[in-house]
C-alpha positions as CSV (number, residue, x, y, z in Angstrom):
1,X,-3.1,8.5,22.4
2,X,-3.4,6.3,25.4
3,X,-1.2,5.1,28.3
4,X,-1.3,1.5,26.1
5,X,0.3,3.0,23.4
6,X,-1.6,1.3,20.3
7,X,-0.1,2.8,17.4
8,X,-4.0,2.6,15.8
9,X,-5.1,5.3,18.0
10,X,-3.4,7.6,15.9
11,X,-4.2,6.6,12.3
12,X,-5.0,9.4,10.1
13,X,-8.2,9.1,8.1
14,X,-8.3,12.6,6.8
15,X,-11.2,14.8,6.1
16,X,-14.8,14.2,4.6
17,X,-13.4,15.9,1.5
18,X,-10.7,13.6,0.2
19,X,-13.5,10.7,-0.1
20,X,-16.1,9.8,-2.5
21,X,-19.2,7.8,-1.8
22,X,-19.3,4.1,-3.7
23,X,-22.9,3.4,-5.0
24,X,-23.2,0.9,-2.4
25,X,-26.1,0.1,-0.1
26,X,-25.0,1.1,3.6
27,X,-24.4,-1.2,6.2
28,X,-28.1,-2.9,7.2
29,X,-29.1,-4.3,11.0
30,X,-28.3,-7.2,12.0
31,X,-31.2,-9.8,13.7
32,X,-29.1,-8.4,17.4
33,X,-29.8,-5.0,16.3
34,X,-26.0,-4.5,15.5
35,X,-24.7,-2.8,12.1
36,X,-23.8,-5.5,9.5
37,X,-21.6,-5.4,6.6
38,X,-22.0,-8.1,4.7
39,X,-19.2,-9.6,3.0
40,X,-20.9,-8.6,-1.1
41,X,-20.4,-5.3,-0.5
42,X,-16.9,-5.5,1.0
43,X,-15.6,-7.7,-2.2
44,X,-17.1,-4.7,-4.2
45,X,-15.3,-2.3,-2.0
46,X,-12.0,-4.3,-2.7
47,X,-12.7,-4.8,-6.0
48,X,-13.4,-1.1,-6.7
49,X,-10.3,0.1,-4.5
50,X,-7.4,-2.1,-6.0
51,X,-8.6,-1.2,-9.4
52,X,-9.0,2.5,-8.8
53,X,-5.1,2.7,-7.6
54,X,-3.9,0.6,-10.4
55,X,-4.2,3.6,-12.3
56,X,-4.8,6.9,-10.4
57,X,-2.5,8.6,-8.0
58,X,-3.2,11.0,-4.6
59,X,-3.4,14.6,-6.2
60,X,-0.7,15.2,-3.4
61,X,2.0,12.7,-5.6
62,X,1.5,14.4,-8.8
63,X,2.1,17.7,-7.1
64,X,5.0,16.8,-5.8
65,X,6.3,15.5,-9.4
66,X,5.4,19.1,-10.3
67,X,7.2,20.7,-7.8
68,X,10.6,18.8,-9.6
69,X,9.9,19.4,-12.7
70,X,9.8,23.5,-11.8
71,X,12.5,23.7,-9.6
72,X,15.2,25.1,-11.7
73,X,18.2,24.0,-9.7
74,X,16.8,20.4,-10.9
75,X,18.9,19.0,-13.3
76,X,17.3,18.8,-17.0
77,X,17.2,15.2,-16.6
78,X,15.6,15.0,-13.6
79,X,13.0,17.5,-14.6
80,X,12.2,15.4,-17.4
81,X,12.1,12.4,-15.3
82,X,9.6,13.7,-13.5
83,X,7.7,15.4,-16.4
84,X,7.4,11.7,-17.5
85,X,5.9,10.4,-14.2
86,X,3.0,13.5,-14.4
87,X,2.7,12.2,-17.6
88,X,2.4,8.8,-17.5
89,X,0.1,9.4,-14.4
90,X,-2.4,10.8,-17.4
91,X,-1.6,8.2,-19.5
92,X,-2.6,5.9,-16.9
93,X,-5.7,7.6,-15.7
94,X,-7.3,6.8,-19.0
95,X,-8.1,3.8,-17.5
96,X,-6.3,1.0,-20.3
97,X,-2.4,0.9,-19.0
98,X,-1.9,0.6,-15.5
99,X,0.9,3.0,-13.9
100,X,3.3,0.6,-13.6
101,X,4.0,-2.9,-14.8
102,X,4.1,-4.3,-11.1
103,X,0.9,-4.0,-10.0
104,X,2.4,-5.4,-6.8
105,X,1.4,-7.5,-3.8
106,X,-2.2,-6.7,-3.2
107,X,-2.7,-5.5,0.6
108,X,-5.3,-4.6,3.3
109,X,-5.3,-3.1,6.6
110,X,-8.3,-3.0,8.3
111,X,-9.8,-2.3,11.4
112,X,-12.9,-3.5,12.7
113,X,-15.2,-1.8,15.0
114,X,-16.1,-4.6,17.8
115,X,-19.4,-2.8,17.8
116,X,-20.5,-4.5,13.9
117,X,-22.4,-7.9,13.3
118,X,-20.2,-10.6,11.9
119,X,-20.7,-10.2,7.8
120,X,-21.9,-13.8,6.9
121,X,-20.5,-17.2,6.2
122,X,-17.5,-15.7,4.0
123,X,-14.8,-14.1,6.5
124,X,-13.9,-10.6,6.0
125,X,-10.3,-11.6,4.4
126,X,-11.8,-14.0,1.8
127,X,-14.5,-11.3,1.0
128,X,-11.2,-9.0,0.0
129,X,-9.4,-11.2,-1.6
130,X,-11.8,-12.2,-3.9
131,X,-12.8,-8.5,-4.8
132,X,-8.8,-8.1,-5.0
133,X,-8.7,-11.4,-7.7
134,X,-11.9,-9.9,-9.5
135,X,-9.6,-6.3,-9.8
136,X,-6.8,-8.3,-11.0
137,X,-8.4,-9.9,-13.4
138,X,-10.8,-7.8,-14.9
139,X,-8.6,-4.9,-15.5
140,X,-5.0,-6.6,-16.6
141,X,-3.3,-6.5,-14.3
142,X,0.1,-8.5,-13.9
143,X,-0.5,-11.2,-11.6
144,X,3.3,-11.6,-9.8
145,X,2.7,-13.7,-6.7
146,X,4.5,-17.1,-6.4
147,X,3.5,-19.7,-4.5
148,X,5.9,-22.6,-3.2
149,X,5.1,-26.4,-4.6
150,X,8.3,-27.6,-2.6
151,X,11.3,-25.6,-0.4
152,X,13.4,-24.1,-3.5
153,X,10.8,-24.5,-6.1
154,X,7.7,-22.3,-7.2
155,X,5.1,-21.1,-9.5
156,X,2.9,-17.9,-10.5
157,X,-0.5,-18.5,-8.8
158,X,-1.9,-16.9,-12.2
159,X,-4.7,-14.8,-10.1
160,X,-1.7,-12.5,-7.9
161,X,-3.3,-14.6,-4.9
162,X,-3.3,-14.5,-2.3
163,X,-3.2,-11.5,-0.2
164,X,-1.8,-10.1,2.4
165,X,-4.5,-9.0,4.8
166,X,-3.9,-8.0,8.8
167,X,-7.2,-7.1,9.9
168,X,-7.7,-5.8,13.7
169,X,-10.2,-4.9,16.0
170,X,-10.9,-2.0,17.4
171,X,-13.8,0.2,19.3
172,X,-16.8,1.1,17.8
173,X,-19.1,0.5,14.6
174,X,-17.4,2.0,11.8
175,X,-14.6,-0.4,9.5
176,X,-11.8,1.6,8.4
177,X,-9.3,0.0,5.9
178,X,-5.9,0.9,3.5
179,X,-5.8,-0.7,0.5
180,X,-2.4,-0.9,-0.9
181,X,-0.5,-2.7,-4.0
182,X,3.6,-2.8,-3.0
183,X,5.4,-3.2,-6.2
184,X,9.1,-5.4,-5.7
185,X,11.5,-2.9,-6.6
186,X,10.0,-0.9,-3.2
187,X,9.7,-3.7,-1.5
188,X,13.0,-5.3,-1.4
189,X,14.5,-1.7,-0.3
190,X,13.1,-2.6,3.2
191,X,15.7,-3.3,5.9
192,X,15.2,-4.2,9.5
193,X,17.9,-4.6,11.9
194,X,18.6,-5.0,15.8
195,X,20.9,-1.8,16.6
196,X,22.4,-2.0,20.3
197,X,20.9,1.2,22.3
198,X,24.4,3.2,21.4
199,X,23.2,4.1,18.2
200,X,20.7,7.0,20.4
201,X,23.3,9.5,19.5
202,X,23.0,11.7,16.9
203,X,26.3,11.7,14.8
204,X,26.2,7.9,14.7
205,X,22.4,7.7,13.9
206,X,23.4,10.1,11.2
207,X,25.7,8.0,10.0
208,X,23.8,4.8,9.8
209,X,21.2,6.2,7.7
210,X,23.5,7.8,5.7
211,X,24.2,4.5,4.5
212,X,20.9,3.5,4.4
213,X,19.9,6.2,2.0
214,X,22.6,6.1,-0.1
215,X,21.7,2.2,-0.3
216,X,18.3,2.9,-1.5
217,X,19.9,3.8,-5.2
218,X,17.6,4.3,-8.3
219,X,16.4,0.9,-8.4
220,X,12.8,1.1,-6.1
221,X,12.1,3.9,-9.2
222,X,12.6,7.6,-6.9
223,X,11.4,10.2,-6.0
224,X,10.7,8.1,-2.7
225,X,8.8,9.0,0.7
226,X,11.5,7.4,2.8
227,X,10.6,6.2,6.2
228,X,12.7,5.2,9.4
229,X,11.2,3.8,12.2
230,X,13.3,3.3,15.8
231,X,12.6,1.3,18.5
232,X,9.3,-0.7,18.5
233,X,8.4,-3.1,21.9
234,X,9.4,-5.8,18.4
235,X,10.7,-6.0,15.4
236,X,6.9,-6.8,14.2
237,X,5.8,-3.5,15.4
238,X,9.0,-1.6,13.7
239,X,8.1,-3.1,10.7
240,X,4.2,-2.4,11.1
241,X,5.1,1.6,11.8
242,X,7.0,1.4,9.4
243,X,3.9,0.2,6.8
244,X,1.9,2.9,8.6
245,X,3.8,5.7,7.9
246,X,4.8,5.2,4.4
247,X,1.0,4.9,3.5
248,X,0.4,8.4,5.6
249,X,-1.5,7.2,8.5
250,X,0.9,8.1,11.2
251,X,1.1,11.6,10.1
252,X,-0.8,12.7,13.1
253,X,1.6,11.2,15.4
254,X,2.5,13.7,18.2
255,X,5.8,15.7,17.1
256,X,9.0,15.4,19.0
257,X,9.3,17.9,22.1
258,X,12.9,18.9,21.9
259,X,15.5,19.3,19.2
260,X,16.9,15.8,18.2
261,X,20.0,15.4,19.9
262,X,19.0,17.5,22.8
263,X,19.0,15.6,26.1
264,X,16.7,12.9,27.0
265,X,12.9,14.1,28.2
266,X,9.7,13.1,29.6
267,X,7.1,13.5,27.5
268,X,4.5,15.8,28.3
269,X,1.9,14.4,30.4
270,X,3.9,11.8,32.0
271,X,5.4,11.1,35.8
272,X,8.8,10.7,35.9
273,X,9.4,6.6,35.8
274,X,5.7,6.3,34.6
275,X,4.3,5.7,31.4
276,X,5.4,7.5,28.1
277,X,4.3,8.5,25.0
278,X,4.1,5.4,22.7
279,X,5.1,7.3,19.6
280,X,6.3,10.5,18.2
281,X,7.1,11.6,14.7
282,X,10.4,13.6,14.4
283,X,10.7,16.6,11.6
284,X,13.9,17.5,12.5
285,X,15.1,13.9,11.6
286,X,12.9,14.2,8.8
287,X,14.6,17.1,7.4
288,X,18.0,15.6,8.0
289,X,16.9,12.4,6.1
290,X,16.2,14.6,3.0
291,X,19.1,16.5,3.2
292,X,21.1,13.2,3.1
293,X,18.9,11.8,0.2
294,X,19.6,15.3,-1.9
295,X,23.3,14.9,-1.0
296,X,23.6,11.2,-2.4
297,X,23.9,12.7,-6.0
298,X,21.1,10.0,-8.0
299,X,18.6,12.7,-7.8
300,X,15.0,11.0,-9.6
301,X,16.8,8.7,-11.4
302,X,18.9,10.0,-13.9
303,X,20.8,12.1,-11.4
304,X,20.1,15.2,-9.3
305,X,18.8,15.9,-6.1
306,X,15.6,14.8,-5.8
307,X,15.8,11.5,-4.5
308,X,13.3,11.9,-1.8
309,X,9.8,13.9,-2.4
310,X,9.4,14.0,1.8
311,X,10.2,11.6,4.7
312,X,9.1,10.0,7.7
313,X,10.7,9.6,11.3
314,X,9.1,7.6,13.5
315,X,10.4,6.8,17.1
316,X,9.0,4.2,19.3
317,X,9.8,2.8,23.0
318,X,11.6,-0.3,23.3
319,X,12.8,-2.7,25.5
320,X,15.9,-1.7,27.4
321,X,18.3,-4.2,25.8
322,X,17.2,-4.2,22.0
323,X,17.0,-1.4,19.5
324,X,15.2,-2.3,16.0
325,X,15.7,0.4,13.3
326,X,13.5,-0.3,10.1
327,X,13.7,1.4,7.3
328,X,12.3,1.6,3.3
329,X,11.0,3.7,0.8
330,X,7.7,4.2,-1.2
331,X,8.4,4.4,-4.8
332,X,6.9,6.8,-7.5
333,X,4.1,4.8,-8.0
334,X,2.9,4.2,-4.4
335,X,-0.5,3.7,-4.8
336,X,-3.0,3.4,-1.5
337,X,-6.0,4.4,-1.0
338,X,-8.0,4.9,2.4
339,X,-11.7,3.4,3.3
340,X,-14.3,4.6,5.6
341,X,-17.6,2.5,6.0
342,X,-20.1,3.4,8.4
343,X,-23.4,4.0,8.8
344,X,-23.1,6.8,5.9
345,X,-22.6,4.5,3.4
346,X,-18.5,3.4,2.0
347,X,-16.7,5.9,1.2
348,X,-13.1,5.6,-0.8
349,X,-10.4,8.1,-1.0
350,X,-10.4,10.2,-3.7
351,X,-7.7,9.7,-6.5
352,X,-6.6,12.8,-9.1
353,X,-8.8,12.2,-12.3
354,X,-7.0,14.7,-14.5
355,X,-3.6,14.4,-14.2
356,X,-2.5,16.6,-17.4
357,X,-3.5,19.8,-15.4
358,X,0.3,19.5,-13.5
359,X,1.7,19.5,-16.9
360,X,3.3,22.8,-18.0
361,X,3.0,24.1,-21.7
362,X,4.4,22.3,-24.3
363,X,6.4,18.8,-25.1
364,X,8.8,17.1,-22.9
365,X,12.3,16.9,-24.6
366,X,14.6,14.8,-23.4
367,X,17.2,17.6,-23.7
368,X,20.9,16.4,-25.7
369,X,19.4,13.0,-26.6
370,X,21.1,10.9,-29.7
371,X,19.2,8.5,-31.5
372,X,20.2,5.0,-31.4
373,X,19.1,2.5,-33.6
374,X,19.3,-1.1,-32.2
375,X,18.7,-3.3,-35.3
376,X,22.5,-4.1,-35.6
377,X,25.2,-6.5,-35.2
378,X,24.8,-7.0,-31.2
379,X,28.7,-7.0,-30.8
380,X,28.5,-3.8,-33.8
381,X,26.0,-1.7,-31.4
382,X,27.9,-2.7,-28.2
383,X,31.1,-0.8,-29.4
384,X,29.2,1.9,-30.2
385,X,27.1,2.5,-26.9
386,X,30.2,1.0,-24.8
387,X,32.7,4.2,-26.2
388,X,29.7,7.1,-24.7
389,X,30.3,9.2,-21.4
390,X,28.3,7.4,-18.7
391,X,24.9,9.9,-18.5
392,X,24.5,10.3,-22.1
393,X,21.1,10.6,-23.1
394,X,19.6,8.9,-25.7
395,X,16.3,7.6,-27.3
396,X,16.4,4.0,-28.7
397,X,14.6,2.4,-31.6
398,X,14.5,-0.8,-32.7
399,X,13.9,-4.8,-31.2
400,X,15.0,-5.8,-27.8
401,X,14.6,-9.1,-26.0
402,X,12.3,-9.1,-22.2
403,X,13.8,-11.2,-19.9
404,X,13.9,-11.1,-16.4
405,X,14.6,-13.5,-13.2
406,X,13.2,-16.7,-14.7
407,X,14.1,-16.7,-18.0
408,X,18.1,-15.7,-16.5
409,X,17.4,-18.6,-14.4
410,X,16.5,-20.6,-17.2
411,X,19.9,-19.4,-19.5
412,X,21.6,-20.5,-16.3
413,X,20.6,-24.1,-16.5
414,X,21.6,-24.7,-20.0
415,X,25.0,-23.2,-19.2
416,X,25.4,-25.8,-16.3
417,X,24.1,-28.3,-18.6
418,X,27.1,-27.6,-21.2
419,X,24.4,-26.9,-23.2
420,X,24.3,-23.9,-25.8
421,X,22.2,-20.6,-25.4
422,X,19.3,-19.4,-27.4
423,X,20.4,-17.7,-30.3
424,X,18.3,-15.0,-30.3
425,X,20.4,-14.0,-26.9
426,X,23.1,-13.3,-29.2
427,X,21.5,-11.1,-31.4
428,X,19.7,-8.6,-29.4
429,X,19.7,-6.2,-26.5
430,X,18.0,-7.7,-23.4
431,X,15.5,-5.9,-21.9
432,X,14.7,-6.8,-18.1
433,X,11.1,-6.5,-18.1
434,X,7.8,-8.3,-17.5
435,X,4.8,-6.2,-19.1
436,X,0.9,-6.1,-18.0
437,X,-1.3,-8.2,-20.1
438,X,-2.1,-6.2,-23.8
439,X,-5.9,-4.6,-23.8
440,X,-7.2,-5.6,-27.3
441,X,-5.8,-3.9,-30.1
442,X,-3.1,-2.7,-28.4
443,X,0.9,-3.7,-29.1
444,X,1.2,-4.2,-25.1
445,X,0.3,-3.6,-21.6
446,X,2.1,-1.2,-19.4
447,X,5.6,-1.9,-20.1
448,X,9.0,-0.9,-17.5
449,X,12.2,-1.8,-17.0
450,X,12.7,-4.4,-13.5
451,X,15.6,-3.8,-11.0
452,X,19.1,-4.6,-13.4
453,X,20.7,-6.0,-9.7
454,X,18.6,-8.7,-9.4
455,X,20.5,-10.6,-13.1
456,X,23.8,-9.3,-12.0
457,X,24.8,-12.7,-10.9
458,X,24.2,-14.3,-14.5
459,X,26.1,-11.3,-16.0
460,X,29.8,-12.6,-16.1
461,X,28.3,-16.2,-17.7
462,X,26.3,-14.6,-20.7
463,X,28.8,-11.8,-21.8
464,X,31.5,-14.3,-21.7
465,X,29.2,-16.1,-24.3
466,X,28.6,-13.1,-26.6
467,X,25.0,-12.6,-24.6
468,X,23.9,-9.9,-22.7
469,X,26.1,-7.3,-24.2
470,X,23.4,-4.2,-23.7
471,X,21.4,-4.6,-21.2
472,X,18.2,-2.3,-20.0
473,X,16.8,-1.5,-16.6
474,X,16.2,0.5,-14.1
475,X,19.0,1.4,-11.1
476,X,22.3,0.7,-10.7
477,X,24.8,-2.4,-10.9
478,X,26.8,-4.3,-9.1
479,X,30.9,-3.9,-8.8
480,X,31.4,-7.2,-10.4
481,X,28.4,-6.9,-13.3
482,X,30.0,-3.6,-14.2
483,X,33.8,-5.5,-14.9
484,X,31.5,-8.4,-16.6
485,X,30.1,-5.0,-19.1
486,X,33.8,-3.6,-19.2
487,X,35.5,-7.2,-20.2
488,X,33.1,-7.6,-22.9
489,X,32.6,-4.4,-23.9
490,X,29.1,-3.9,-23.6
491,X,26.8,-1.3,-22.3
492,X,23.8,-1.5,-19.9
493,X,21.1,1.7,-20.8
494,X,19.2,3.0,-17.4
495,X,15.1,3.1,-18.2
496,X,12.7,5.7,-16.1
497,X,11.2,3.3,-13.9
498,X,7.6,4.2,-12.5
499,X,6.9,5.3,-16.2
500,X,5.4,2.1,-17.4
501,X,1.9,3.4,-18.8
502,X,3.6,6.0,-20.9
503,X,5.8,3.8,-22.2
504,X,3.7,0.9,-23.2
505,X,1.0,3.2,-25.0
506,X,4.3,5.8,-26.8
507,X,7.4,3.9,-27.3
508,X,6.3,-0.3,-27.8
509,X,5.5,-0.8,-31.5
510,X,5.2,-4.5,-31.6
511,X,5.5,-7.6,-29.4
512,X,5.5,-11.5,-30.1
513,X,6.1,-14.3,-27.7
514,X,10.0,-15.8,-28.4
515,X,10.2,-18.6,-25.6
516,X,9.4,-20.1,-22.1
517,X,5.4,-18.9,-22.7
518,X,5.0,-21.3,-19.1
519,X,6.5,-18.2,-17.3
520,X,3.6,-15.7,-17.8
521,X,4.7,-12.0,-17.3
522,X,8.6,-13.8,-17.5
523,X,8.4,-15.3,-20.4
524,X,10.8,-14.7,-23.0
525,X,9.5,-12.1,-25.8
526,X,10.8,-9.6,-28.8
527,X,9.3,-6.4,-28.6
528,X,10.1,-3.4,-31.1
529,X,10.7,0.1,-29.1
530,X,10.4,3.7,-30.4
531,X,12.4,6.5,-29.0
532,X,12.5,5.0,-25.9
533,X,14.2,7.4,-23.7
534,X,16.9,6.2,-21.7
535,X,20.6,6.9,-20.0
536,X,24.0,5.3,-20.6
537,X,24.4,3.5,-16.8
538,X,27.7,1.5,-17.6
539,X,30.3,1.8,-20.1
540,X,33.1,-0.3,-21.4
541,X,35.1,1.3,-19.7
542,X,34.0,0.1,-16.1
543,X,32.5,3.8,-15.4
544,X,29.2,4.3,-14.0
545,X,26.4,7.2,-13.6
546,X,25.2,6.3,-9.9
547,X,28.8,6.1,-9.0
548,X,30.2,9.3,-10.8
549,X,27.0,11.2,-9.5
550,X,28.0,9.9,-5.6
551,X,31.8,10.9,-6.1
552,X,30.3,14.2,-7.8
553,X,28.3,15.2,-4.4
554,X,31.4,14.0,-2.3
C-alpha cells in the first residue's frame, strides 16, 4: 500500500482458480493502439453476473451454513435454520426461484485501468445498467427500486432501475469490477456515526459495539459477516470501507501490529510524525465482535449462537477532531461476485453449482413442531397461537394475506379517512411479504417474510379493529407492537428469512391477486401455505423470543 493511502491498492481479487472464463470475445485494439472494451460485451458481463448471483452462492457461504448445522452445541433450531439456507441454496441453484425474494439494489464497483480505450458512444455505467435491467428482467426477478415523482411521494420504476454504479480509475489496462445485489433487510442495518476520538479505548469501544450488535437482531436474516469500520479521512470513505470489506476485498489489508488496546504505535515502515499506514484490518477486534454476536442469545434466527458466520475490523486514519465509526452486516444471502477483464478474455467469479453436496444424510425436521392449521375464525386461531410459550415451533397450513409497507400504508389512509377496512383483513393472518414474479406453471416466485419492524407503527390501529391479529415475518418487534399483540390477543409467527427459494417451490400451494394490483411486488394477495415452518415471536401475553433469548445470555 502506498504513502497515499488508497484503500484500492489493496483490493483482493483472489486467485485464477476461483474464476471462470465468459464466452466472450477479449478486449480488441483500439485505432491508438490501446486495449478497448466495448460497451456489448460489458452489458453481457452485467447481465451474466447479476443473474448468476440471483441464484448461486460463494462455495465459502454454504460452508459456513454447514459448519452450523454440525456444530453440536448449536441449538436444534438453529441447526435447522441453517440446514434450510444449504437447502434453499440448492433449491435456488436450479436456476427457477431466486435465493431470496429481494433481489436487492443492483450494484457495481469498478475500476478502470487508465491504460484502456474509451468503449464507444454508451458510457461504461449505462452499458451495466442495461445488462443489470436485461438480468432483471429476463430471469424474474423482483424489481424494488422506487423512484421519487415529488418530495414524499413515489413509485416502483418496474425495471429495479437504476443502479448504483461508482466506477474509478486506476493504473493500468485491466477493468476489475464487484457486482453486488444489497437486499433491504441488510441494508437498513447500516449505521454511521461521528464518535469524538475518546471512544479509542478499549472498554468503551467494546461497549459501543455491544450495542451495535445486539441492534442488528434477526431482522437483516443472520448468520451475518458483520463489519466495523473506524476512522476514515470522511464519513464517505467509512462508509465505502465499510462496502469493501463486507464484499471481501479488503481481506488483504495489512493486520494490526500490536494487541488492540496495547499502546499507540508507528506502523512499520513509517518515521515518527511521517506518514502512516492508511489501513489495517484488526482480528483481535474481529474475534471480540463474534464473541459479542454469540453472546446476544438470537443465534441464526430462531435463537442460539450463531449470529455471526465471521467479522470484519477495519481501522482507518482520520482527522484529529472527528472519529466516524460505520457499521453493518451482510445477510445470508449476500450475493457478489468478482470480475477480471483483460487481455485474457472476462473472467467471473465462480459460484457453487451443487449446493446439495453440504447437506448431510437424511430430511431436515423441524424438531418439536405442532401443526397449525390457519383456516379458522381469525379471532378463534389468535387465542390459540396467543396461549403458546414464545419459541414454540410449528409448521402452518392454510391461507394467509401478503402485505407489506404499501398496502399498511394504504389500510392507514382509510383509517384516517373514517373509512372501514378490507374485510378480508379480518379474516386472515397477514403475511409481510412481497414475492418474485411466478415462472410459468409455478404457484409463485421465491416467496419470504420482510422485516415485521417496518409495520409496527400501523400495529396498535389494525388490532384495535380486529386486523392484524397473527402476523408473520422475519425479526423481532417493537416494545409498543408487542403490547398492541398482547391487548388484542394475537400472535406474530417469526419466518426463516434468507429461505425464500425453498419456500416458494415446498410450502406455497396457491396464490391469487386480492387488491391494490398498482403496487407490483406490494400488492395485496391470498396465498395458501403448506407446513410452513415457523416460530412463535410474540404472545398474548407481551412475551417475546428475541427478548427471552437476550435475558437468557445475560
Amino acid at each position: 500500500m502506498n504513502e497515499q493511502g488508497s484503500l484500492h491498492d489493496c483490493l483482493d481479487f483472489g486467485e485464477d482458480k476461483d474464476y471462470r472464463c465468459l464466452d466472450l470475445p477479449p478486449p480488441g485494439r483500439a485505432g491508438d493502439g490501446r486495449p478497448f472494451i466495448d460497451a456489448a460485451s460489458l452489458e453481457a458481463l452485467s447481465r451474466e453476473a447479476f443473474g448468476e448471483i440471483a441464484f448461486r452462492l460463494p462455495s465459502s457461504q454454504l460452508e459456513g451454513f454447514a459448519a452450523i448445522a454440525g456444530d453440536a452445541d448449536a441449538s436444534d433450531a438453529e441447526r435447522f435454520v441453517a440446514l434450510s439456507l444449504i437447502r434453499n441454496a440448492a433449491v435456488a441453484a436450479e436456476g427457477v426461484y431466486p435465493l431470496c425474494q429481494d433481489t436487492g439494489v443492483a450494484n457495481v464497483h469498478g475500476w478502470r485501468g487508465d491504460g484502456l480505450a474509451p468503449s464507444g458512444e454508451v458510457s461504461d455505467a449505462e452499458a451495466l445498467a442495461r445488462g443489470a435491467r436485461e438480468a432483471y428482467a429476463s430471469r424474474r426477478l423482483r424489481a424494488s427500486v422506487l423512484a421519487p415523482s415529488a418530495f414524499l411521494d413515489e413509485a416502483n420504476t418496474g425495471n429495479n432501475l437504476p443502479i448504483h454504479a461508482d466506477l474509478r480509475a486506476v493504473p493500468g489496462s485491466a477493468y476489475r469490477l464487484v457486482f453486488s445485489a444489497k437486499g433491504g433487510g441488510s441494508m437498513s442495518r447500516t449505521t454511521l456515526s461521528m464518535e469524538t476520538p475518546a471512544l479509542l479505548e478499549a472498554a468503551l469501544l467494546e461497549a459501543r459495539l455491544e450495542a451495535l450488535v445486539k441492534g442488528l437482531g434477526p431482522s437483516a436474516c443472520p448468520p451475518y459477516r458483520i463489519v466495523c469500520v473506524l476512522g476514515g479521512l470522511s464519513p464517505e470513505e467509512a462508509l465505502e470501507a465499510l462496502t469493501l470489506a463486507g464484499l471481501g476485498l479488503l481481506d488483504r489489508l495489512p493486520r494490526a501490529a500490536s494487541p488492540t488496546g496495547a499502546a499507540a504505535h508507528v506502523p512499520a515502515g513509517s518515521a515518527a510524525g511521517g506518514p502512516a499506514c492508511c489501513a489495517l484490518r484488526d482480528t483481535d477486534w474481529e474475534s471480540r465482535i463474534a464473541a459479542i454476536a454469540a453472546a446476544s442469545g438470537t443465534g441464526a434466527q430462531f435463537g442460539g449462537s450463531h449470529l455471526a458466520m465471521d467479522a470484519r475490523a477495519i481501522r482507518l486514519p482520520r482527522h484529529a477532531a472527528s472519529l466516524p465509526l460505520a457499521f453493518g452486516a451482510c445477510c445470508a444471502a449476500s450475493r457478489h461476485a468478482r470480475a477480471i477483464v483483460d487481455e485474457g478474455g472476462f473472467r467471473l467469479e465462480r459460484m457453487e453449482e451443487d449446493p446439495a453436496r453440504f447437506l448431510p444424510a437424511g430430511e431436515a425436521v423441524f424438531p418439536g413442531a405442532k401443526r397449525v392449521d390457519l383456516d379458522r375464525p381469525l379471532s378463534e386461531l389468535a387465542r390459540e397461537l396467543g396461549a403458546l410459550e414464545p419459541g414454540t415451533p410449528l409448521l402452518v397450513s392454510g391461507h394467509v394475506l401478503t402485505a407489506r409497507d404499501k398496502a399498511h400504508a394504504r389500510f392507514h389512509a382509510l383509517i384516517a379517512e373514517g373509512k372501514p377496512l378490507p374485510d378480508y383483513l379480518l379474516r386472515h393472518p397477514v403475511f409481510y411479504a412481497g414475492p418474485t414474479e411466478a415462472a410459468p406453471g409455478n404457484a409463485s416466485g421465491s416467496f419470504g417474510p420482510t422485516t415485521a419492524g417496518r409495520m409496527d407503527a400501523y400495529m396498535a390501529e389494525l388490532t384495535a379493529r380486529g386486523a392484524g391479529l397473527v402476523t408473520i415475518a422475519k425479526g423481532s418487534r417493537s416494545a409498543k407492537a408487542n403490547e398492541a399483540i398482547r391487548d388484542a390477543g394475537g400472535a406474530y409467527l417469526c419466518a426463516i428469512g434468507g429461505a425464500a427459494a425453498l419456500a416458494g417451490r415446498d410450502h406455497i400451494v396457491s396464490s391469487r391477486l386480492v387488491d391494490y394490483p398498482e403496487l407490483g411486488m406490494e400488492a395485496v394477495r391470498l396465498v395458501e401455505v403448506r407446513n410452513l415452518p415457523v416460530i412463535v415471536g410474540s404472545n398474548a401475553a407481551g412475551r417475546n423470543f428475541y427478548d427471552e433469548c437476550a435475558k437468557g445470555r445475560a
